[in-house]
N, C-alpha and C positions, 0 to 999 in steps of 0.2 A: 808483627804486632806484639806487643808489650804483654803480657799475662799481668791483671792486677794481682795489689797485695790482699790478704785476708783482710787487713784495715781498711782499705777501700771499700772492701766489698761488705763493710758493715759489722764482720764479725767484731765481739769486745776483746776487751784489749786484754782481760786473764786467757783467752782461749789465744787467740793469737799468739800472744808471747808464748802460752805452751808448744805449741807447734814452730815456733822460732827457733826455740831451744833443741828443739830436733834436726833445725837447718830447712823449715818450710816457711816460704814467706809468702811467695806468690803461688798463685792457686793455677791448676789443670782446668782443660776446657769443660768437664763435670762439673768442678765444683765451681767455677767460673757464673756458669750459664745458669746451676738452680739453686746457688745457697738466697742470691737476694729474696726469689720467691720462699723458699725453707725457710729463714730467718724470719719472711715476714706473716709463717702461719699458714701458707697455703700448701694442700698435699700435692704432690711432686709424681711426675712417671718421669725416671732418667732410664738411660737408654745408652749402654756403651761397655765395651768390652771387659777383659778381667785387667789389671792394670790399669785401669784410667782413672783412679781417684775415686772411686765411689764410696771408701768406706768413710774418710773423712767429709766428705760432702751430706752426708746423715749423721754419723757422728754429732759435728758442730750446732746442727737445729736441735736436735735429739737433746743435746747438753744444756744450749742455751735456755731453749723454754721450760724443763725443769726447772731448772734454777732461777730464771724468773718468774715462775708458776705462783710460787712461795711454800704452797703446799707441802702438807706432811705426810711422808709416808708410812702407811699400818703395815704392821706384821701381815707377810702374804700377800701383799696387795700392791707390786711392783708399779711403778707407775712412767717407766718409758720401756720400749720390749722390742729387740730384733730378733726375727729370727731367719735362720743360717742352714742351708742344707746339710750341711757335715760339721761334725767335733772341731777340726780342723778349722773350718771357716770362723767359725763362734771363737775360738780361743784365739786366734788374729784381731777380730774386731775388737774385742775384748780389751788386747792390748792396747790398741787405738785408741779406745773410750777411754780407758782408767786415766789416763795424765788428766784431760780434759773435764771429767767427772771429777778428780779431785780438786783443780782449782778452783770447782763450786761447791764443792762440800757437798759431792756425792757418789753411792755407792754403786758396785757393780759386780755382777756373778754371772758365772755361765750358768748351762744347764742342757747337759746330752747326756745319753747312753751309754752303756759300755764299762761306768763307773757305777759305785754304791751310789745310790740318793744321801744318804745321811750331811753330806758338807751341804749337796744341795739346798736339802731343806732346813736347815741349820742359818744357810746365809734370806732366805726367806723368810722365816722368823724372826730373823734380826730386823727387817723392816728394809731389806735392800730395794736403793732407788733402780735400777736398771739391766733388766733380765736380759741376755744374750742368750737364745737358747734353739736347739733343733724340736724339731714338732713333735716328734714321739714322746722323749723323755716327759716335755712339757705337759700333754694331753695327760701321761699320768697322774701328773703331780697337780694338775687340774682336778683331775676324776678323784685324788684325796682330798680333797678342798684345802692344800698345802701353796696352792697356789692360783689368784682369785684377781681377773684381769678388769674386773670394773672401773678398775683407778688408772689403767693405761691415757695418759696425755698424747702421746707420740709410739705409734708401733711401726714399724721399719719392714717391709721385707726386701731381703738383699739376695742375688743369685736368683732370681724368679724362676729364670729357666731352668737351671738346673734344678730346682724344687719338682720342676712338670717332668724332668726327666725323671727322675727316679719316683715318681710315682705319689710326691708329698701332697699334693693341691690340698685334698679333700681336706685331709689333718690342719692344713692351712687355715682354710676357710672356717673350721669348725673352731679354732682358735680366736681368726680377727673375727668372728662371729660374737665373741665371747667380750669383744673390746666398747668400751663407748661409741658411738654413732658420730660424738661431738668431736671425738680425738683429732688431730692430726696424722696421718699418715703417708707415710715415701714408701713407693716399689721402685727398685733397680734393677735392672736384669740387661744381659749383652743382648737379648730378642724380646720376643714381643709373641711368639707364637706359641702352640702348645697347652692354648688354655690362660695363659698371663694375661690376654686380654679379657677374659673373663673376671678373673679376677681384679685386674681394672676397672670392669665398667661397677662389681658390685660393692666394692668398699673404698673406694676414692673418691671424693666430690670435689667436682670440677675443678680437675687438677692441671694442673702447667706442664708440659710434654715437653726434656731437652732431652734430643738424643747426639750424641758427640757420634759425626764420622769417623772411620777408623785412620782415616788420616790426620788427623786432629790429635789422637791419642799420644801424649806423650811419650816416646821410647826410641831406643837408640836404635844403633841400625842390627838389625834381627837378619842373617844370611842362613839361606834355605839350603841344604843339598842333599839329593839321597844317593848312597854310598851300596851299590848293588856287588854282591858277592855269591860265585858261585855255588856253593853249598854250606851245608848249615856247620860243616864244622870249619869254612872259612869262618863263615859268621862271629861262631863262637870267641874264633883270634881277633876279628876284628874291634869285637867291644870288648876284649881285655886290653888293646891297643887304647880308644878312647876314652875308656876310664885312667889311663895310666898317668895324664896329664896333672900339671901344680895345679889349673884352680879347679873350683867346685865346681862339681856338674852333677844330672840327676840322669838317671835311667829308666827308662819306662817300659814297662814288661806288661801283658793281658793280665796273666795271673798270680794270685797271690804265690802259690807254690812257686814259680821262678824266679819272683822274687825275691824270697826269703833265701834261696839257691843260691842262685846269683851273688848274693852280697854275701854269703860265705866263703864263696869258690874266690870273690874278690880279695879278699880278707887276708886270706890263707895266701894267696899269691902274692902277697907286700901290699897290696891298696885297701887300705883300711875303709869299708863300705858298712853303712846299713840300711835298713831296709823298711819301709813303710807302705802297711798293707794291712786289708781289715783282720784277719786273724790276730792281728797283737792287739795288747791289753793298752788300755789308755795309760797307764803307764808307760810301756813301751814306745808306744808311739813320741809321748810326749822327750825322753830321753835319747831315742834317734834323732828326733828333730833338733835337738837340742844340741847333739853332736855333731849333725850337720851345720850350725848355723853357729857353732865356737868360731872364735878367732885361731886361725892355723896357728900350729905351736902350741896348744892350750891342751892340757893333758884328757885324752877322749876325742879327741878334737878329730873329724872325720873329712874329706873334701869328696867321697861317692854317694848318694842317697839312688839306692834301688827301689822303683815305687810303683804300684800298681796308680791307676786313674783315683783313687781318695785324694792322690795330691796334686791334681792336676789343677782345683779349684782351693783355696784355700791354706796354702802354704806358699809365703814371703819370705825367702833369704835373700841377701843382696848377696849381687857380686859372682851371681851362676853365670859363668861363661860358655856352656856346653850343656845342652837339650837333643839325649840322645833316646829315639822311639825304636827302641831294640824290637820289638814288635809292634809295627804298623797298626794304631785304632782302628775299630770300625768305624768309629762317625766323624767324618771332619770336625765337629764343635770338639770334640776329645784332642784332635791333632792342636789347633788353635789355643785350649784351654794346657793342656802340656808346652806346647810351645813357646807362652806368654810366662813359661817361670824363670824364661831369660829376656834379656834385654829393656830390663821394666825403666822407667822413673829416668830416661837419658841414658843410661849404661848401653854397649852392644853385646851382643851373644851370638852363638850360631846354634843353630836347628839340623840333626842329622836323622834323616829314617834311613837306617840298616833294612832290605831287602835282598833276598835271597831271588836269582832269577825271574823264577816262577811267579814273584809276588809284583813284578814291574807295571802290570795291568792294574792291580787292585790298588796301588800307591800312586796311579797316574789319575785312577778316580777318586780318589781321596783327596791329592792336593787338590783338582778342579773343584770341587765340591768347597774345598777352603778356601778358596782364589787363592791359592800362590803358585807363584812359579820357581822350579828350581830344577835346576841341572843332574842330570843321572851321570853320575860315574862310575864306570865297572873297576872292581878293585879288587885287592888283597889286602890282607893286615899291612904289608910290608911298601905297598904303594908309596908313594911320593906325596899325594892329594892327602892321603892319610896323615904322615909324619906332619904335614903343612895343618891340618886342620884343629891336630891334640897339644901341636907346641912342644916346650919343654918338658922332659918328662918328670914327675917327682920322686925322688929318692926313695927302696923299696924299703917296707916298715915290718919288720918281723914279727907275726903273730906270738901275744901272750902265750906260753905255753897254757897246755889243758891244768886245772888241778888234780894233783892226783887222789887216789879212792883213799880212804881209810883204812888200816887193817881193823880187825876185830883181837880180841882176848880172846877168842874160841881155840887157838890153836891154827898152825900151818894150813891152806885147803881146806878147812871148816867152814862152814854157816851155821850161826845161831837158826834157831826155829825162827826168832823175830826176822833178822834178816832174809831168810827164804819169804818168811810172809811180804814182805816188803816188792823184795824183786818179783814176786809174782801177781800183787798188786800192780805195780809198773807195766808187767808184761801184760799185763789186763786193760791199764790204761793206753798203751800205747795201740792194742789189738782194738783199741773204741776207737783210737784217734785216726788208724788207719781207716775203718770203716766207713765213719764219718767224712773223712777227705774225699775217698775216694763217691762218696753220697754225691759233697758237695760238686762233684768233677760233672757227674754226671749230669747235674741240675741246670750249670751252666750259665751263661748268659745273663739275662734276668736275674738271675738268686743270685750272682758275684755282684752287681750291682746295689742291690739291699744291700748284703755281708758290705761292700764298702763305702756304704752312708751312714749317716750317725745312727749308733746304736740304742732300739730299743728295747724293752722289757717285756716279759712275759706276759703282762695285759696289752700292749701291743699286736703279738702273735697272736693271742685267742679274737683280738678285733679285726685281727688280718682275715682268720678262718672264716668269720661270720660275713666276709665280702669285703674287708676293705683293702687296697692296695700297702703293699711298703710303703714305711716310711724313715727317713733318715736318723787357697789349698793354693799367703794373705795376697788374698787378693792385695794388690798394692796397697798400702796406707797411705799412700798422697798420690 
């Protein structure tokens, strides 16, 4: 069967051509099934994995009916709103919107954690049409009356499930609570449980249900295998073996510490990696990814991204040939949502879980839990299945040297007063950050989870204390 084009299926002809120009013409079986009902006003429950097109499938309504609304928008008074469990997700969509939003002569900002407000609120005062934003930050900037949802046309929510996983609903609801009654509204989520259907029944009117089978989901062929090795310092050879490869791959690790680890120990041994994970600053984040997702050759230009589960949801690079789970998830939806940042949009990819003997039982409940099937292989770094699975290897790249320290004018072996003051500051900072870490180690589970949803602000925490839950990688753009 033929996939229509976007002009078939109604959408206008600036939106369409935007997405031409990208090389998208004909539409995935998401947006296939509900842009005609979206297009035509009605709110929407789509239902399909990460990679199947959902962002432009809300996107294009999201766009269209502003811009035929006529409507103006006031300072603070956004008036289409998605929101995004993580930074991560928001600044993908984001992406997607802006071509689209500008061919109508409209605006668009994010809006999460982890950064100052000030651009924030800056691009809301401007009278921006289209808020993209995670529920913490937002609720703040609601509670300053800096940001005032009455005028909401179209509110979006995207990742549903992952919202009920980490703990968002409530933030949620107290938000589309906050929205017009009359609006239009799309929920997308890969399930349906966890409380999504709740929020279903109380702010959708009678809405149109497509959910895409997973066999329907456009992607190329995705090969399973887990690659079992007898102890943890084979291990260790093993995934400097499959990071060693020419294209890009990601590595998935529990925690943030290993990961930050990881991609220096990579670095340092010719494979130039970085690493994303809640501990770094939205900056950070934003310049790794950026690194990862250059064109090879381009100076910075990285092919390893070592990641905790933040990017399992919500970060799009083409062209990831290798998804390797250096530590097996706990939850199948984690293996699946890591797994999907290969093989998207037609491409193929391979999927490796690294198991250490002992963990053969816990990875054989894992895939079942995911439906897949794949073949265990007992190995070595130096195996054959190995050398067959990483390919070519890529030329080793010599770390920048360190800079070196400054001297001082004090004299040979001297310290100024200022400089003792200084490194004893440092020794002071670094004597918190050990603490801290070692807090966070403790906490575990649950608390790494917060730490890596979209960040929020200090009135968040004190709304936490008084009872409420946390709260908060592109998903495909076609």
């Amino acid at each position: 069967m033929t996939e229509p084009t976007f002009h078939e299926l109604g959408v206008p002809a600036a939106l369409a051509d935007v997405l031409a120009a990208e090389g998208k013409t004909t539409a995935f079986p998401i947006q296939r099934d509900t842009l005609p009902d979206s297009l035509g006003g009605r709110d929407v429950l789509g239902r399909g994995r990460t990679g199947s097109g959902k962002t432009i499938a809300f996107s294009l309504p999201l766009v269209n009916r502003l811009a035929e609304s006529g409507a103006r928008t006031r300072p603070g008074h956004p008036r289409g709103l998605v929101l995004a469990p993580t930074r991560e997700l928001a600044t993908q969509i984001a992406k997607t919107i802006e071509p689209l939003a500008k061919a109508k002569g409209l605006s668009v900002t994010t809006i999460f954690g982890g950064v100052k407000q000030t651009r924030q609120v800056e691009a809301l005062r401007g009278a921006v049409d289209i808020v993209v934003a995670c529920p913490g930050r937002l609720e703040d900037l609601m509670q300053q009356r800096e940001a005032v949802l009455d005028s909401v046309e179209v509110a979006v929510l995207d990742e549903a499930d992952h919202m009920a996983d980490l703990g968002f609903l409530p933030g949620v609801t107290r938000i589309l609570s906050a929205t017009p009654t009359g609006g239009q509204r799309l929920l997308f989520s890969a399930t349906l449980d966890r409380g999504v259907d709740q929020l279903t029944r109380k702010f959708l009117s009678n809405p149109v249900t497509h959910a895409v089978d997973e066999d329907s989901v456009p992607q190329g062929e995705m090969v399973h295998r887990v690659l079992v090795v007898p102890s943890r310092e084979e291990k260790t050879a093993l995934v400097h073996e499959l990071a060693s490869g020419e294209g890009r791959r990601i590595l998935f690790t529990r925690t943030k510490h290993i990961a930050k680890k990881m991609a220096r120990k990579l670095t340092a041994d010719g494979i130039p990696a970085v690493d994303l994970q809640g501990n770094l600053s939205q900056n950070a984040r934003d310049r790794n990814l950026a690194a990862f997702a250059a064109e090879p050759g381009t100076p910075g230009a990285v092919r390893v991204l070592v990641a905790t589960d933040v990017a399992a949801r919500g970060v799009h690079v083409d062209d990831v040939e290798l998804v390797v789970h250096v530590d097996p998830p706990v939850e199948h939806k984690a293996y699946l949502h890591r797994s999907g940042r290969t093989a998207r949009a037609g491409a193929s990819g391979v999927v490796i879980t690294v198991a250490v003997e002992d963990e053969q039982r816990e990875v054989s409940t894992l895939l079942r839990r995911a439906q897949i099937k794949a073949p265990f292989d007992h190995v070595t770094a130096t195996s054959p299945v190995v050398d067959h699975l990483v390919g070519p290897r890529a030329a080793p790249v010599t770390p920048a040297p360190a800079p070196q320290p400054q001297q001082s004018g004090g004299g040979r072996g001297q310290q100024s007063r200022g400089q003792q003051s200084r490194g004893q500051q440092a020794a002071r900072g670094e004597q918190a950050t050990a603490q801290a870490s070692r807090g966070q180690q403790q906490r575990g589970g649950q608390g790494q989870r917060r730490n890596e949803g979209a960040g929020t602000s200090s009135n968040n925490r004190n709304r936490r204390s008084r009872g409420g839950r946390g709260r908060g990688g592109a998903p495909a753009a076609h």
